[in-house]
C-alpha positions in Angstrom: 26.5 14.2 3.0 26.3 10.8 5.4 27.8 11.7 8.8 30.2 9.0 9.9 27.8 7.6 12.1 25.2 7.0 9.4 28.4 5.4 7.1 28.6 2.8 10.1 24.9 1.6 10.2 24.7 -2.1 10.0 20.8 -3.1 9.2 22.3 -6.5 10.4 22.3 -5.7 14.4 18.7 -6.2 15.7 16.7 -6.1 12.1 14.0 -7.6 13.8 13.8 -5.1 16.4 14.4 -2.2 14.0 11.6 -3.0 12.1 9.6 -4.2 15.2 9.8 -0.7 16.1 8.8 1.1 12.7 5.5 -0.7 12.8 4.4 -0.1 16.4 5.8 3.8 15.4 3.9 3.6 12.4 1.0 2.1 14.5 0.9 4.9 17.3 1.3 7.7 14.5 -2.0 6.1 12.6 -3.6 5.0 15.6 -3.5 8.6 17.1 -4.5 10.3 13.7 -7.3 8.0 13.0 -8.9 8.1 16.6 -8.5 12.1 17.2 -10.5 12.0 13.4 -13.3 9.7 14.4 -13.4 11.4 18.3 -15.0 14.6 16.5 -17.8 13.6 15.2 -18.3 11.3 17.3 -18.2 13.6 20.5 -20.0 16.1 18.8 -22.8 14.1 18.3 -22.8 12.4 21.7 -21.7 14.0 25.0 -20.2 16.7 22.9 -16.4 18.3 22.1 -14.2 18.6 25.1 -10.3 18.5 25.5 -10.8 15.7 28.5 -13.0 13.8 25.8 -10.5 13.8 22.5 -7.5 13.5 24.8 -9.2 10.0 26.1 -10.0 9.5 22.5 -6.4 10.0 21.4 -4.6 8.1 24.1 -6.4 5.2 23.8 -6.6 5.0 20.1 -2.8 5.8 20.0 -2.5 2.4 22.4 -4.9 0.5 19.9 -3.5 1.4 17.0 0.2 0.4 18.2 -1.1 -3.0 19.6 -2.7 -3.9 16.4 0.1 -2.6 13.9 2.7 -4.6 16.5 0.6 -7.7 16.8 -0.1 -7.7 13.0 3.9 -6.5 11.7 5.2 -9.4 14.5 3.4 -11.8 12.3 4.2 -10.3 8.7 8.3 -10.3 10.0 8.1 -13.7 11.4 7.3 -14.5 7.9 10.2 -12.6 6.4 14.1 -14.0 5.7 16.6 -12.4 7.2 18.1 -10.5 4.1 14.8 -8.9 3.1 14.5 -7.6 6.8 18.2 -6.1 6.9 16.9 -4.8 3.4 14.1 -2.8 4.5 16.0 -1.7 8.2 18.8 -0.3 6.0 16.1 1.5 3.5 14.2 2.5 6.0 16.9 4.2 7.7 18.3 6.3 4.9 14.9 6.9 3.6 14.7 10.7 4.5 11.1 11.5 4.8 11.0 8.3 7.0 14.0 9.6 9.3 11.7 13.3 9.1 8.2 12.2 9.9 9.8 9.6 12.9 11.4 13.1 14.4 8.4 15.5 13.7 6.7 12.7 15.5 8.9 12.3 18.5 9.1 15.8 18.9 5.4 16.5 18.6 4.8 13.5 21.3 7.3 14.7 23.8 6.0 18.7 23.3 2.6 17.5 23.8 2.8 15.2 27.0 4.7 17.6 28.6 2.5 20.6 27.8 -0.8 19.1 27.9 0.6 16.7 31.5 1.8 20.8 32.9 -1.2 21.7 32.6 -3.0 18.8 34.3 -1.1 18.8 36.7 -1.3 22.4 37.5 -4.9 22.0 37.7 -4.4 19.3 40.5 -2.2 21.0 42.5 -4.9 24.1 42.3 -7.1 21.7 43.7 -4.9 20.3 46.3 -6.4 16.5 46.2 -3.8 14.2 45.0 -5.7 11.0 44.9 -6.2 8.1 42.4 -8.7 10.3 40.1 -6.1 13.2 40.0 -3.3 10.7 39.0 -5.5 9.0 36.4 -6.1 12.6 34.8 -2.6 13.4 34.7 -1.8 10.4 33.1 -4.7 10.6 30.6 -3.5 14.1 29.8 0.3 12.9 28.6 -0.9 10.2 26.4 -3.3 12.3 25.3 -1.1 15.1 24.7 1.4 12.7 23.5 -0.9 11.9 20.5 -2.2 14.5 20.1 1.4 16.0 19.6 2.0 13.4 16.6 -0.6 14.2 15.2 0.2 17.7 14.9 3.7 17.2 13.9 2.8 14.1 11.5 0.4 16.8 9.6 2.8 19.8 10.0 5.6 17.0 8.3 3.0 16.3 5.7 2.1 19.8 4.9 6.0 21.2 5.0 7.8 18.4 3.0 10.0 19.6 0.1 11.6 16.0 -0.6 10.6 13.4 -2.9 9.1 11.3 -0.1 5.5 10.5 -1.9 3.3 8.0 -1.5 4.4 7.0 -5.3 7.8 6.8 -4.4 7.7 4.5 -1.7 5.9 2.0 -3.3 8.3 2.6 -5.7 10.9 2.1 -3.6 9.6 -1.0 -1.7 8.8 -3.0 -5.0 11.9 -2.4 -6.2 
């Protein structure tokens, strides 16, 4: 059943922005997935696997990742008319896996800055030296946890879906 709010969306306020801001989401979501995967091996190999390493990994690969996909979809919608932007704003917003992987992954992210930032910062404070290092850390550890919170909820979304979200029937849906 649509709530009354969902019965009054209008994909014609700010389609640009709305779908704007699926690509960069979609960007940060791949960006930290495909960096915390190539951070493994990687880190293994080299200076080897550590939670300060794959959390430097993860935030910056979360920040390429969402630069690229913006800078990339900014061009793509530029190119679009206005009707086949409302079009896929208003699919994407009823689409229900879409709506559920966008939560998982705003859930994950906030869980994970503020668990893996706690814990940063409780190490500082152990320390008692608040400089420009410690404040770097911290804010290494909540991007990092941040993407590394997606990540976790963009699998667990993946692994618990029930609904008829598949690859297949999004193309489906988009070519349609």
């Amino acid at each position: 059943m649509v709530s009354e709010e969902e019965s009054d969306f209008d994909a014609s306020v700010h389609p640009h922005w709305g779908l704007f801001k699926h690509v960069a989401v979609k960007g940060y979501q791949a960006g930290s997935l495909i960096s915390l995967v190539a951070a493994v091996p990687i880190l293994g190999f080299t200076t080897g696997l550590s939670l300060n390493g794959i959390l430097k990994w993860t935030a910056v690969g979360s920040f390429l990742g969402t630069g690229f996909s913006s800078t990339l979809g900014m061009f793509k919608i530029n190119g679009l008319q206005l009707d086949q932007v409302e079009d896929r704003v208003y699919r994407l917003h009823f689409n229900e896996g879409q709506v559920r992987v966008d939560k998982f992954s705003f859930y994950g992210a906030s869980i994970g800055a503020v668990a893996f930032g706690a814990k940063e910062v409780s190490s500082v404070l152990k320390t008692s030296k608040l400089d420009s290092n410690s404040m770097k850390s911290i804010g290494l550890a909540v991007l990092g946890g941040a993407a590394l919170g997606t990540v976790t909820a963009v699998v667990s979304h993946i692994v618990t879906n029930k609904g008829n979200a598949t690859p297949s029937a999004m193309k489906k849906e988009i070519l349609e």
